[in-house]
TIPAGU-714107 format. One line per field, with one value per atom (N, C-alpha, C): atom name; residue in one letter; x, y, z. Coordinates in steps of 0.02 Angstrom, whole numbers, plus 32768, in hexadecimal, padded with zeros to 4 digits. Atoms other than C-alpha are relative to their C-alpha. Example, Ala and Ser with C-alpha at 12.3 -4.5 7.8 and 13.67 -1.06 7.14 Angstrom:
<recs>
name <- (N;CA;C;N;CA;C) $
resn <- (A;A;A;S;S;S) $
px <- (802D;8267;802D;7FD6;82AC;7FD9) $
py <- (7FC5;7F1F;803C;7FC5;7FCB;8037) $
pz <- (8000;8186;8000;7FFD;8165;8025) $
</recs>
This chain:
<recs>
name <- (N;CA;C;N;CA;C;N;CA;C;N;CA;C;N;CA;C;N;CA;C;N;CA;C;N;CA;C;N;CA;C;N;CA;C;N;CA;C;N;CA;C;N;CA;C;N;CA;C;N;CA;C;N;CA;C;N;CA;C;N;CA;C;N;CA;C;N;CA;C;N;CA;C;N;CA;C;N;CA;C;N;CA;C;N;CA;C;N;CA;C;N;CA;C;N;CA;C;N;CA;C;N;CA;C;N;CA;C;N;CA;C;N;CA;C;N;CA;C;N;CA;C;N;CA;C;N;CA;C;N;CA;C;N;CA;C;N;CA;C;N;CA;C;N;CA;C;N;CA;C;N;CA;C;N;CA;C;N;CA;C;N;CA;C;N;CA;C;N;CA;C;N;CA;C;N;CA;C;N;CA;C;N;CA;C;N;CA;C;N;CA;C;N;CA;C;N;CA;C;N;CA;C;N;CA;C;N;CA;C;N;CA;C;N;CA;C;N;CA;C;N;CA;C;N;CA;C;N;CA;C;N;CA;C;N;CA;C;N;CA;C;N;CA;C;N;CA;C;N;CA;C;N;CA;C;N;CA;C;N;CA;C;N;CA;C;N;CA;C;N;CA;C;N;CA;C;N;CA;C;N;CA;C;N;CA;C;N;CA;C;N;CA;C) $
resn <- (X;X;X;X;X;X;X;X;X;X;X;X;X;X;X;X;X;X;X;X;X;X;X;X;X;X;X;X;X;X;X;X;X;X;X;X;X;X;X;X;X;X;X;X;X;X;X;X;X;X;X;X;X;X;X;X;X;X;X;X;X;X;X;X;X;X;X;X;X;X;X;X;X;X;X;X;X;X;X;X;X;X;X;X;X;X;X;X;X;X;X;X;X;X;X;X;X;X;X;X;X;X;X;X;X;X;X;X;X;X;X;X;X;X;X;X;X;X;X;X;X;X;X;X;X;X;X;X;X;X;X;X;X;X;X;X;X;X;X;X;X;X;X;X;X;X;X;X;X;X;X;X;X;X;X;X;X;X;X;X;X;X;X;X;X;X;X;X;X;X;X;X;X;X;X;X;X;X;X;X;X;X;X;X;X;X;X;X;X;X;X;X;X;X;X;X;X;X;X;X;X;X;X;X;X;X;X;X;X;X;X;X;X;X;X;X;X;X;X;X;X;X;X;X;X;X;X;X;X;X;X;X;X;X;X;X;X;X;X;X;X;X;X;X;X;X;X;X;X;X;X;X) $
px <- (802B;8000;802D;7FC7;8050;7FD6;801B;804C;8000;7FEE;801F;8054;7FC5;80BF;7FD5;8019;8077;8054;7FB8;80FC;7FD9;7FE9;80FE;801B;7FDE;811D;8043;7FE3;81B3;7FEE;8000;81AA;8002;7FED;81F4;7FC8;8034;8177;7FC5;8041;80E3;8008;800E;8120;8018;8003;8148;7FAB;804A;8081;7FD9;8017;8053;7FEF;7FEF;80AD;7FDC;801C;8067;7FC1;8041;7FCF;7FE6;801B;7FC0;8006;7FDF;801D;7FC4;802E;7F9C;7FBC;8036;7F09;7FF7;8001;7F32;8006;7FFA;7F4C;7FB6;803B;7EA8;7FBC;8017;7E50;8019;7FD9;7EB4;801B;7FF6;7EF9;8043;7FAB;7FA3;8022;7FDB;8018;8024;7FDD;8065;7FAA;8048;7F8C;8013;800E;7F96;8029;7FC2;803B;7FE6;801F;7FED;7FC6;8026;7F56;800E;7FEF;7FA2;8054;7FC8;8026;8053;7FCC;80C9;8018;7FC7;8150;7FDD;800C;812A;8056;7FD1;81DB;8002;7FEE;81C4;7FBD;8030;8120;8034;7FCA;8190;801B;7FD8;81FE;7FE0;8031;8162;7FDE;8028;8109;803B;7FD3;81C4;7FF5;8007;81CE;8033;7FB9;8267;7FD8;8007;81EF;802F;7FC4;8263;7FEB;8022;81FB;7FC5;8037;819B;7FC8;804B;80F6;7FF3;8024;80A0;7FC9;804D;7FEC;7FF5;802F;7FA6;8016;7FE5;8008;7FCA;8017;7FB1;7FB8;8038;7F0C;7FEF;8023;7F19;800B;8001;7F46;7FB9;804F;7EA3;7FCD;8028;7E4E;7FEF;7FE4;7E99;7FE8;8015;7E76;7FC5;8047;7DB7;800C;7FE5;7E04;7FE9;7FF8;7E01;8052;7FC7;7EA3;8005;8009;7E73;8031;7FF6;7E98;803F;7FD8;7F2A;8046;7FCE;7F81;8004;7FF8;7F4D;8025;7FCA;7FBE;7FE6;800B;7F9F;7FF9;8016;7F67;802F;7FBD;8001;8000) $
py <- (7FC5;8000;803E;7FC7;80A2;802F;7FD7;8125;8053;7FAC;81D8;8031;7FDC;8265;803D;7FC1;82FF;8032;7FC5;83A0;8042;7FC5;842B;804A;7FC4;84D8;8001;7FFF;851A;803A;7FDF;856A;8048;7FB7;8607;8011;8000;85F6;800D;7FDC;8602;803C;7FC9;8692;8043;7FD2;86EE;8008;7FEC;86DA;8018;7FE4;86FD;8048;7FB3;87AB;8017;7FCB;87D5;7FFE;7FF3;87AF;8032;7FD3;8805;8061;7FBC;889D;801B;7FEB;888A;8020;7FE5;888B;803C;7FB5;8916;8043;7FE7;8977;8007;7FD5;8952;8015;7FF5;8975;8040;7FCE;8A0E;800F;8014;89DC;8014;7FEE;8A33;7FD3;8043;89B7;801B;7FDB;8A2C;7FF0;8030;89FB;7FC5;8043;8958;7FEC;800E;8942;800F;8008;8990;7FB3;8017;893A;7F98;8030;8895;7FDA;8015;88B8;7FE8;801C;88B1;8042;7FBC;893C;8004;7FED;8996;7FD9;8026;8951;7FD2;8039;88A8;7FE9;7FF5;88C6;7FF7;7FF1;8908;7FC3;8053;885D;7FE5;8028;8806;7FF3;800F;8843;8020;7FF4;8867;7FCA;8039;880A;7FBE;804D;8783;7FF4;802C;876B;7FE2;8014;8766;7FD5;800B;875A;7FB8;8031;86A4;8026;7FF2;86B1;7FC6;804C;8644;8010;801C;8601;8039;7FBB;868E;8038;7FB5;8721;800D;7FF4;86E6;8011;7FFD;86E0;804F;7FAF;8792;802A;7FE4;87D4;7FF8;7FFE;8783;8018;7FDC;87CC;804C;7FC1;8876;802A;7FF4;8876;7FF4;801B;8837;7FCF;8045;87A2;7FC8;8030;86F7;7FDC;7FFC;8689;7FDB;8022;8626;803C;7FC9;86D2;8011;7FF4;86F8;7FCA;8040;863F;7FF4;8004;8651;800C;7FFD;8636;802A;7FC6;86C7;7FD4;8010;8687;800E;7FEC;86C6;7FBE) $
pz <- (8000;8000;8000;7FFD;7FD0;8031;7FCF;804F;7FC9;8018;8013;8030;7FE6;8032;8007;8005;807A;7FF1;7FF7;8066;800E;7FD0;80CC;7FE8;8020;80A6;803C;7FCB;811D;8033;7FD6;81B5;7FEB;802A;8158;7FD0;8032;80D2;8020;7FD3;8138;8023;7FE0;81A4;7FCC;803F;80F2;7FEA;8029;80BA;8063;7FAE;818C;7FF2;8003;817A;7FC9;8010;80D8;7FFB;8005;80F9;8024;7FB9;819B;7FE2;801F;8133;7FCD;8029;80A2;8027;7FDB;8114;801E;7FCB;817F;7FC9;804D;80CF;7FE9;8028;8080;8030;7F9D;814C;7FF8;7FE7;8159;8032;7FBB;81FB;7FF4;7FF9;8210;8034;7FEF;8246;8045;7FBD;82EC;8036;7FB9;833B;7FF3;7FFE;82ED;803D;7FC2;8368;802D;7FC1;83E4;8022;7FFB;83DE;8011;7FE2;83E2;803D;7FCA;845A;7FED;8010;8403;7FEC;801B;83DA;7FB8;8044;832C;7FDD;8042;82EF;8008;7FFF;831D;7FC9;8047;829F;7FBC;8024;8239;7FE8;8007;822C;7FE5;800C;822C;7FA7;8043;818A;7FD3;8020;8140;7FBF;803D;8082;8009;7FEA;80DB;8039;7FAC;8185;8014;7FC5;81F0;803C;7FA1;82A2;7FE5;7FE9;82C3;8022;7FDD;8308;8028;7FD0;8395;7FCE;8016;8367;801A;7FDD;83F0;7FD5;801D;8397;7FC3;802C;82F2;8011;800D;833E;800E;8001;837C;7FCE;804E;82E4;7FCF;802C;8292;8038;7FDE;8332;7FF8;7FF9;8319;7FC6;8046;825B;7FF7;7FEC;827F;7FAB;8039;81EF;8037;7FD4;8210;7FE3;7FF9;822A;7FC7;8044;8183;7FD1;8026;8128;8003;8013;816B;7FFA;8014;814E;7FCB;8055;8095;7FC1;8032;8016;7FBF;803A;7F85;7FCF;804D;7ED7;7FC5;802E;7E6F;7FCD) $
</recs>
């Protein structure tokens, strides 16, 4: 019996579509990204990092959900891989 192979994006790869999602959203929201920080409790340059085009900064699970709290998104939206 053959087994299916799942594959994985990487770690990096996901927190590259994280950031720009969180970046896009807050964009077409108009949510300036110095509340968004506030709002979920994190320095504006560790934002910064975050929705940078190399994501730098990991995320916990909780971080992402306040981000889709923050953005009134859900966390579907901002794990979604763009259509390109």
């Amino acid at each position: 019996m053959a087994v299916d192979t799942i594959t994985y994006m990487s770690k990096e790869e996901l927190q590259k579509i994280i950031g720009g999602n969180i970046r896009k959203i807050a964009y077409e929201k108009n949510v300036n990204l110095m509340k968004l920080a506030e709002k979920v409790d994190i320095s504006y340059e560790y934002l910064r990092h975050i929705v940078s085009l190399k994501g730098h900064k990991s995320l916990s699970l909780y971080s992402v959900y306040k981000f889709s709290v923050a953005l009134d998104t859900t966390f579907d939206e901002l794990i979604k891989q763009s259509e390109h």
